[in-house]
C-alpha positions in Angstrom: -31.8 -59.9 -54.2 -33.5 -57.0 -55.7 -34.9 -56.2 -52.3 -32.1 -56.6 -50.5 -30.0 -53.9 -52.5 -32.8 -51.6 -52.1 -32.2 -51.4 -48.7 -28.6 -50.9 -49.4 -29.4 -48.0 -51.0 -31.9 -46.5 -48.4 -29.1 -47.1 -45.6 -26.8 -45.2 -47.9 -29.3 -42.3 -48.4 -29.2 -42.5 -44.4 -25.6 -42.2 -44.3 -23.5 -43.1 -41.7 -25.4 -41.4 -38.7 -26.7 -44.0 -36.2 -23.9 -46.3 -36.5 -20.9 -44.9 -37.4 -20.8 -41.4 -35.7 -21.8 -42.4 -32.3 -19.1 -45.1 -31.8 -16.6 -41.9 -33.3 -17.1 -38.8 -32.3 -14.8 -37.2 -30.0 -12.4 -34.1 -30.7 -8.6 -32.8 -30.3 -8.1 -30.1 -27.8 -8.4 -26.3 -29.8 -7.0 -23.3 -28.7 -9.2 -20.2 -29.5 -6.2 -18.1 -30.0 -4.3 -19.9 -32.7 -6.1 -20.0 -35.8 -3.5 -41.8 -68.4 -4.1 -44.2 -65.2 -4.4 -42.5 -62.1 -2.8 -45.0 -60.2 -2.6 -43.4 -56.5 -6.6 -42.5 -56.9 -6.0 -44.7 -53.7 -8.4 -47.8 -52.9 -6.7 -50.4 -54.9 -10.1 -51.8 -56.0 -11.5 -48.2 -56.9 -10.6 -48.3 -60.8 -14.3 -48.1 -61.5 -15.5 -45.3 -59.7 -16.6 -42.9 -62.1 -13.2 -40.1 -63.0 -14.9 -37.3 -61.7 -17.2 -39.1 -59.1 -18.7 -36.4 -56.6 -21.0 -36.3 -53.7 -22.7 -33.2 -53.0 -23.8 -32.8 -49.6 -27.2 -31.4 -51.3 -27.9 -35.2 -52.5 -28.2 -37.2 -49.4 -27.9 -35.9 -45.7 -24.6 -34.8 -43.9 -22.4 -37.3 -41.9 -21.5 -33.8 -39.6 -22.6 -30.6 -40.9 -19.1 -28.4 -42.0 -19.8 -26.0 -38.9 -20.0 -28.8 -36.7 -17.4 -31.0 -37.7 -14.6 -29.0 -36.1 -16.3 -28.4 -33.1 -15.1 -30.3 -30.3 -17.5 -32.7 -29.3 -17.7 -35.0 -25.7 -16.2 -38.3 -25.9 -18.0 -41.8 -25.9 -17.7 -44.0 -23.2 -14.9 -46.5 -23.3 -16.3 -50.0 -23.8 -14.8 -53.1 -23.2 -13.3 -54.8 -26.9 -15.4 -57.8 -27.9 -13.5 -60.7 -28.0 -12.9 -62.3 -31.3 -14.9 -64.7 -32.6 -14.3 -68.3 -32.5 -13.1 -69.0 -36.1 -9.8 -66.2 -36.0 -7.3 -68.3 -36.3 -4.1 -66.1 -37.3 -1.9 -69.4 -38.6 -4.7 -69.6 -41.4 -4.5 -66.4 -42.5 -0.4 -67.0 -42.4 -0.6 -69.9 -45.1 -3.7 -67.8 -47.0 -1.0 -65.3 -47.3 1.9 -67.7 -48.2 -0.6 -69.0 -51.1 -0.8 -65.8 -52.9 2.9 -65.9 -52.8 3.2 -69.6 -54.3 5.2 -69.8 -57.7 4.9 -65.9 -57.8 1.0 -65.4 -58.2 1.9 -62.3 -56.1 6.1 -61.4 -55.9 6.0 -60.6 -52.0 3.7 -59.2 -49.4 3.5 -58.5 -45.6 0.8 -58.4 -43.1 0.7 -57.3 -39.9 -2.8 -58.2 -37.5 -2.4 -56.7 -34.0 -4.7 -57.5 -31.3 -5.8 -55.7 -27.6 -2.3 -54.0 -28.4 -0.2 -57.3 -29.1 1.9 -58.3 -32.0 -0.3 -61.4 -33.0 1.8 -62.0 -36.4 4.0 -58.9 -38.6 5.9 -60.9 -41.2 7.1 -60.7 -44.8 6.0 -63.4 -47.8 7.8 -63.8 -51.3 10.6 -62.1 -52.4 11.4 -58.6 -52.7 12.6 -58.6 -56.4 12.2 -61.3 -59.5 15.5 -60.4 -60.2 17.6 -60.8 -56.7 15.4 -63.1 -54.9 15.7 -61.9 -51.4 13.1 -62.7 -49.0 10.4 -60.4 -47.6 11.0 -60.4 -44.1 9.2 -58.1 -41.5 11.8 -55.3 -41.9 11.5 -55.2 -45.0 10.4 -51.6 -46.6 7.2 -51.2 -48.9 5.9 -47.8 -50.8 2.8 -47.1 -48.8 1.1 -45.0 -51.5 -2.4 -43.1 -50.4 -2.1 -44.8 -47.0 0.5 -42.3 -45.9 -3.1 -39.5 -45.8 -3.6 -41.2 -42.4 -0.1 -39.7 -41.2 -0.6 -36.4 -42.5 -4.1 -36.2 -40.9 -2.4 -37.1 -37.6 0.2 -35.1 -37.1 -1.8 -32.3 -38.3 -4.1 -33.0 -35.3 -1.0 -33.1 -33.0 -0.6 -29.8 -33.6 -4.7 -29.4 -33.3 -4.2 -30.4 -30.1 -1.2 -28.5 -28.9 -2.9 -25.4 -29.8 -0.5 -24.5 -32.9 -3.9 -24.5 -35.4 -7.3 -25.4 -35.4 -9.4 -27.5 -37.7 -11.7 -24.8 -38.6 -8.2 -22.7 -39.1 -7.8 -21.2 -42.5 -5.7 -22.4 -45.3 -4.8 -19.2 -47.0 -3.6 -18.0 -43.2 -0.7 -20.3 -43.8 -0.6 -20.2 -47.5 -1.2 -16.5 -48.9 -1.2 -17.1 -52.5 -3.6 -19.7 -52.3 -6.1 -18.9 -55.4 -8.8 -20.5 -56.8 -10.6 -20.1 -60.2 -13.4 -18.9 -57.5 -12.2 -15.7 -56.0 -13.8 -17.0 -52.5 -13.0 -20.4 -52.4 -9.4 -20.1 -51.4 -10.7 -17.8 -48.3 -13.4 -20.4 -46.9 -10.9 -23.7 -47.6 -10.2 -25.2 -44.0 -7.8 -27.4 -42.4 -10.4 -30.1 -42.0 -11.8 -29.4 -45.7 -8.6 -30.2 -46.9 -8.2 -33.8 -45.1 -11.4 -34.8 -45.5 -11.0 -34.2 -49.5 -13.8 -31.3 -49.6 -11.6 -28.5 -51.0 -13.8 -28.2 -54.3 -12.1 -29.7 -56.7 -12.8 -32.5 -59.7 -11.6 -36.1 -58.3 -7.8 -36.5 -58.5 -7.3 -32.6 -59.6 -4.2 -32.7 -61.7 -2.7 -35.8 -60.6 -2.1 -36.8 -64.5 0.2 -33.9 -64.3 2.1 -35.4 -61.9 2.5 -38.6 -63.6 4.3 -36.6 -66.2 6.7 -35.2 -64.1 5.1 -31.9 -62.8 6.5 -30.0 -59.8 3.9 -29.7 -57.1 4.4 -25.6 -56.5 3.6 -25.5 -60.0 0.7 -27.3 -59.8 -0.5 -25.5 -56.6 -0.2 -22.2 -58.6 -2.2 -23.8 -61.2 -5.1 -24.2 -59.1 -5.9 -20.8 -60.0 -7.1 -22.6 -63.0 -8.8 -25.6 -62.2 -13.0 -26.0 -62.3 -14.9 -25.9 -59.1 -17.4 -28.5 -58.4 -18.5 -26.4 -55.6 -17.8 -24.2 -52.9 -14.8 -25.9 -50.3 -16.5 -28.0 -47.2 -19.9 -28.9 -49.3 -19.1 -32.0 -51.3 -16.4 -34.3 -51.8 -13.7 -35.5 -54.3 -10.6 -37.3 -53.7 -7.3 -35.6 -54.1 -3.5 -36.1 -54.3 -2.1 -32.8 -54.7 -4.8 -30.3 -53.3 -4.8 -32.9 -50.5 -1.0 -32.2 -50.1 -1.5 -28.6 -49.1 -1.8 -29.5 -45.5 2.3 -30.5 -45.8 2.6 -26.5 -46.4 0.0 -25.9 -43.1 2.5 -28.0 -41.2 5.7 -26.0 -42.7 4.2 -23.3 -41.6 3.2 -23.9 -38.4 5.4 -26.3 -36.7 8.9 -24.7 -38.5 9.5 -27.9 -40.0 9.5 -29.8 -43.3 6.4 -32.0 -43.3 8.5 -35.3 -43.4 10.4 -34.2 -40.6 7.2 -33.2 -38.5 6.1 -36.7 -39.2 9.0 -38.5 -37.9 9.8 -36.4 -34.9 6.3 -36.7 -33.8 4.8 -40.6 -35.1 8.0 -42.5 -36.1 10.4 -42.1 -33.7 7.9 -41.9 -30.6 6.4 -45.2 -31.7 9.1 -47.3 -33.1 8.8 -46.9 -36.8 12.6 -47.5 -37.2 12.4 -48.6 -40.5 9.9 -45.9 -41.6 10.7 -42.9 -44.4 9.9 -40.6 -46.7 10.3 -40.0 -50.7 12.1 -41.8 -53.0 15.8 -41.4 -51.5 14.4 -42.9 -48.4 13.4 -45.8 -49.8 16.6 -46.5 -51.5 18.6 -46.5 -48.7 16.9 -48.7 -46.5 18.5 -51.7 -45.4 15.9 -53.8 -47.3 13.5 -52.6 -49.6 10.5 -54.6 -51.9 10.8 -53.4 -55.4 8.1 -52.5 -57.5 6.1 -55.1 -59.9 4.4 -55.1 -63.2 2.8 -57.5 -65.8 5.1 -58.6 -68.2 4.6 -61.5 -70.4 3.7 -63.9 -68.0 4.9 -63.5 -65.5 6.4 -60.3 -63.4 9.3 -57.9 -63.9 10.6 -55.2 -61.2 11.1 -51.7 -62.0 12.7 -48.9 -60.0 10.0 -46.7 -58.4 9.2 -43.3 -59.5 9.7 -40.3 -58.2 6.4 -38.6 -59.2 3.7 -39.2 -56.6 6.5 -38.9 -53.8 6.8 -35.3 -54.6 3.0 -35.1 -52.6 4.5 -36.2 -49.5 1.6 -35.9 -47.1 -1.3 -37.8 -49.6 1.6 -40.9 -50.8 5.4 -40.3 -49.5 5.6 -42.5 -46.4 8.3 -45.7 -47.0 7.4 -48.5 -43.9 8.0 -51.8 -42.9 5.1 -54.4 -42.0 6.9 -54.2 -38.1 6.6 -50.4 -38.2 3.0 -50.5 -39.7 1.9 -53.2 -36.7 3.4 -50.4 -34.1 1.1 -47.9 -36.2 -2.0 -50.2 -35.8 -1.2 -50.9 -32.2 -0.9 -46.2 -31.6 -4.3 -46.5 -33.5 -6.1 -48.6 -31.5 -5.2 -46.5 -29.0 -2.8 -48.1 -27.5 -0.2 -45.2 -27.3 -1.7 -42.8 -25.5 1.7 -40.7 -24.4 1.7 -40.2 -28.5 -1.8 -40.6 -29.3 -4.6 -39.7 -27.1 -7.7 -40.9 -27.0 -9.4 -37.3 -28.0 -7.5 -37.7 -31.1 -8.0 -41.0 -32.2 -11.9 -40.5 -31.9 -11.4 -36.8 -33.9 -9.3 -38.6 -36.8 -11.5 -41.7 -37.2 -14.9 -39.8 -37.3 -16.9 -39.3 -40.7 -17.2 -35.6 -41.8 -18.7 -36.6 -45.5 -20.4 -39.5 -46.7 -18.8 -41.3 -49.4 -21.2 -43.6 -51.1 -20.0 -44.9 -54.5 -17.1 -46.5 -52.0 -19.8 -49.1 -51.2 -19.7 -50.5 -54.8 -15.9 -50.6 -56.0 -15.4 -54.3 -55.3 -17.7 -57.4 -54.3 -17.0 -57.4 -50.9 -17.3 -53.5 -50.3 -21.0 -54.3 -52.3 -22.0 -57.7 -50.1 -20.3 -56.0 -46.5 -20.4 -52.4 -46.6 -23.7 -50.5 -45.6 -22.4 -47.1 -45.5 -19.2 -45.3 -45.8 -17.6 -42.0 -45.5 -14.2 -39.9 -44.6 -12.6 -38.2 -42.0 -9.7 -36.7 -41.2 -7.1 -38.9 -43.4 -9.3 -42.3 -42.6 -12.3 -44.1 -44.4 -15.1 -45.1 -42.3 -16.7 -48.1 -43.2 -20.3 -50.0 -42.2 -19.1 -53.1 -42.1 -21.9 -55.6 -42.3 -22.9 -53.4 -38.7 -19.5 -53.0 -37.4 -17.5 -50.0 -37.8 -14.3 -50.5 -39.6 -11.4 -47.3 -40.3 -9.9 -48.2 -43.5 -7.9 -46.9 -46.3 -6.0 -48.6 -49.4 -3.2 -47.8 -51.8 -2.0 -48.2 -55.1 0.9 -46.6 -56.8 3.0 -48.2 -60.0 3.9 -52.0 -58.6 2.7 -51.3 -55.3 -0.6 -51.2 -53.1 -1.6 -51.8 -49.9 -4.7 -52.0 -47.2 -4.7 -51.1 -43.3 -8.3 -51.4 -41.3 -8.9 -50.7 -37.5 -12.2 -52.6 -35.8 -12.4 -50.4 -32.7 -15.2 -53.0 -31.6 -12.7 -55.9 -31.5 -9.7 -54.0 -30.8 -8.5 -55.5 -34.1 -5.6 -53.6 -36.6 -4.7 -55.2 -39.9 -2.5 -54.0 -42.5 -1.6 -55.6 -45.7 1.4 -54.7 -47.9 2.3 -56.1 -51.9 5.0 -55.1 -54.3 3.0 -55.8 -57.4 -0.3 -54.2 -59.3 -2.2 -57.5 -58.6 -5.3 -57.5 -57.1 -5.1 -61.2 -55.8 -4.0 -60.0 -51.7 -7.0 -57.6 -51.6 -9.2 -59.9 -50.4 -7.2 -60.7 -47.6 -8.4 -57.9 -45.9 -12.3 -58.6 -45.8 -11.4 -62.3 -44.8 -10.1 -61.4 -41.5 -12.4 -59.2 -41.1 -15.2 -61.9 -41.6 -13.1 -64.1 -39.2 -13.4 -61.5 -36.3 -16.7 -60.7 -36.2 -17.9 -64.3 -36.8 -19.2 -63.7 -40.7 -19.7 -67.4 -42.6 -16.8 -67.5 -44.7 -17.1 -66.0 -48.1 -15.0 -66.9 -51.3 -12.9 -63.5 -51.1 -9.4 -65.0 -51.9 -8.5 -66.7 -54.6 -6.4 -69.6 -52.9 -6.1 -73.2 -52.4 -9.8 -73.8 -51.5 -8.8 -76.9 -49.4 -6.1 -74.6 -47.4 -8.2 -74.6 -44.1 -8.4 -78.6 -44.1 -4.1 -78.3 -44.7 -3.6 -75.7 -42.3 -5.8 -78.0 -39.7 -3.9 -80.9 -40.5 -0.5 -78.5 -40.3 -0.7 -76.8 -37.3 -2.0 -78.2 -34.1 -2.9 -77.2 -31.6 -5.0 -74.1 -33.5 -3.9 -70.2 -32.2 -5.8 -69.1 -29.8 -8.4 -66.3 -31.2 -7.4 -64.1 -28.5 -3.7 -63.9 -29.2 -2.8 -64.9 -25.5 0.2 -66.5 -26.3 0.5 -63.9 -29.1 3.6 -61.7 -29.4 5.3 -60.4 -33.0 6.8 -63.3 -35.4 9.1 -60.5 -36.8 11.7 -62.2 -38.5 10.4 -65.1 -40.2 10.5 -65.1 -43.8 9.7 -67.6 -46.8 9.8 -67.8 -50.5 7.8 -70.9 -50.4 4.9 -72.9 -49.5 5.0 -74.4 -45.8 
């Protein structure tokens, strides 16, 4: 054992070169014209990172060096998806997922996996609300939290690629009081620094501020104030509010508010009908999951708050597990009239390593080899195969999406409580896909597989031939 994390840690000294940035690299078009709890700290299992965790760039080598990271670089060859191993059997994970939502271990989740572009399964589990017991259904709306950074990222790149900005582009170009408690900083701070969380800052730079109700501007104006860690592009700390800076970039470039960017140019092109933004769009959906938290024992809902909603780009999107399986489906590049190729590979390569990610839960520290962050995305070793990842957690909600370009494989999974129990959903699929020997992730029913078997026969096909989306089915109840 002692060996074997040894090497861990020599493969994370190596960071993610070899692996990961070969199967990535790529790049969006660029004009050369146009220049208390922190509860949304985002992973949902990444409590016990150190507060103020950083990773110099001076302590282990670059994933991409800051010059070269927005240069555009020549795109891999398209390989054919491995097909999915023999032991994904979608129905299993169904009744795994039904389990966590047996006599209201977990109040109600969704999960969407998608599949060479199909629908294999997007549908809701539970209830939305202790209170009004209404069914989860595949339309139903969840708080997305810190995996809304992927949209910001992207349609920040859309407007890479139309020639609007550039990645290397300035942030004080857009933003001219932009100050920093280093006079320089604010000049040198990037479009790419700021989605790839190298802007300088201490981890999760006033976000206890706006817990207590602080107004962003405010807090963007106090960044005069805040300590440096070190100069913008040379290490990296995750961010909420500095990360939110790129909604101004947008404003400023595109002529439109940041929410309405996003849904001109990712929800409405790609189906997200039920998808929103802030607080007031959550509210008036049709049917929405409220928030959960620990009381006595059992659970009791609460009515979200408005705080980390006011930092739309890093935790303001409102979506549905049907509008998050048509968000898997764009990124595995299957909407390439709305996202290219180029794009996809720019977005999903690592620009910094990230390696205390590797340790924040037992299957990051058993399966993950290296990791690091791009433009909005994690990128993950995962036991060899590359994996684009990121979590959420905000009051009562939290959440995990994953993309295994490899397999052709999306998965997102959505909860309207602060458990931790549907977490390890995510690394059994995962295992599933790639053919892993199954691992004691999930606390459910250990003798599920032999009732599912006994359940459901014939088994799904692993390769989702017959697939297509079970959108509407919902249940408050074991099968």
């Amino acid at each position: 054992m002692k060996s074997r994390h040894a090497t861990r840690r020599h493969l994370a000294r190596l960071g993610l070169i070899g692996l990961l940035l070969p199967a990535a690299l790529g790049s969006a078009a660029q004009s050369p014209g146009v220049q208390s709890t922190i509860v949304d700290s985002e992973d949902i299992d990444a409590d016990i990172v150190e507060p103020h965790a950083i990773v110099p760039l001076s302590e282990r080598p670059a994933v991409v060096s800051r010059e070269d990271a927005v240069k555009p670089q020549p795109l891999m060859p398209v390989k054919q998806a491995l097909p999915l191993a023999a032991g994904f059997d979608v129905r299993l994970f169904e009744a795994m997922a039904q389990d966590l939502v047996a006599n209201q271990r977990v109040p109600g989740l969704a999960m969407a996996i998608v599949h060479n572009g199909q629908v294999l399964s997007a549908r809701g589990y539970g209830i939305t609300d202790v209170r009004s017991a209404e069914p989860v259904d595949a339309h139903t709306v969840f708080r997305l939290a810190s995996l809304s950074k992927a949209f910001a990222g992207t349609v920040t790149g859309m407007l890479v690629s139309e020639g609007a900005l550039r990645w290397d582009s300035h942030v004080v170009d857009y933003m001219p009081s932009l100050r920093f408690s280093d006079p320089l900083a604010a000049q040198q701070l990037t479009v790419a620094d700021v989605l790839s969380h190298r802007v300088g800052l201490g981890r999760n730079t006033y976000d206890r501020d706006i817990e207590r109700n602080a107004d962003y501007h405010d807090l963007v104006q106090r960044l005069s104030a805040a300590p440096m860690t070190c100069q913008p592009g040379n290490c990296y700390a995750y961010q909420n509010v500095a990360f939110s800076l790129i909604g101004d970039v947008v404003f400023a470039t595109s002529g439109q508010f940041f929410s309405e960017a996003v849904s001109r140019r990712i929800f409405k092109p790609l189906g997200m009908n039920d998808a929103s933004y802030g607080l007031d769009g959550i509210q008036a959906s049709t049917r929405w999951a409220k928030p959960h938290v620990r009381a006595g024992g059992g659970w009791t809902s609460l009515m979200p708050k408005p705080t980390y909603y006011r930092l739309a780009p890093a935790a303001g999107v409102n979506a549905s597990i049907q509008d998050m399986a048509q968000w898997m489906i764009a990124q595995t590049g299957h909407r390439p009239d709305v996202l290219p190729a180029p794009l996809l590979a720019t977005l999903q390569a690592p620009i910094v390593g990230t390696p205390p990610e590797m340790r924040n839960s037992s299957w990051r520290r058993d399966r993950l080899n290296a990791a690091g962050y791009g433009l909005g995305w994690r990128v993950f070793d995962y036991a060899g195969h590359r994996v684009v990842f990121h979590g959420g957690a905000v009051q009562g909600y939290r959440g995990l999406m994953a993309v295994m370009p490899e397999r052709d494989l999306g998965i997102v999974v959505l909860w309207n409580s602060e458990s931790g129990l549907p977490s390890g959903l995510m690394p059994t699929i995962l295992d599933r896909a790639i053919g892993l020997p199954p691992q004691r992730w999930l606390d459910v029913d250990p003798n599920i597989e032999v009732l599912h078997a006994a359940r459901q026969q014939p088994s799904a096909p692993a390769s989702g031939e017959s697939g297509g989306t079970v959108s509407n089915r919902a249940a408050a109840t074991p099968h």
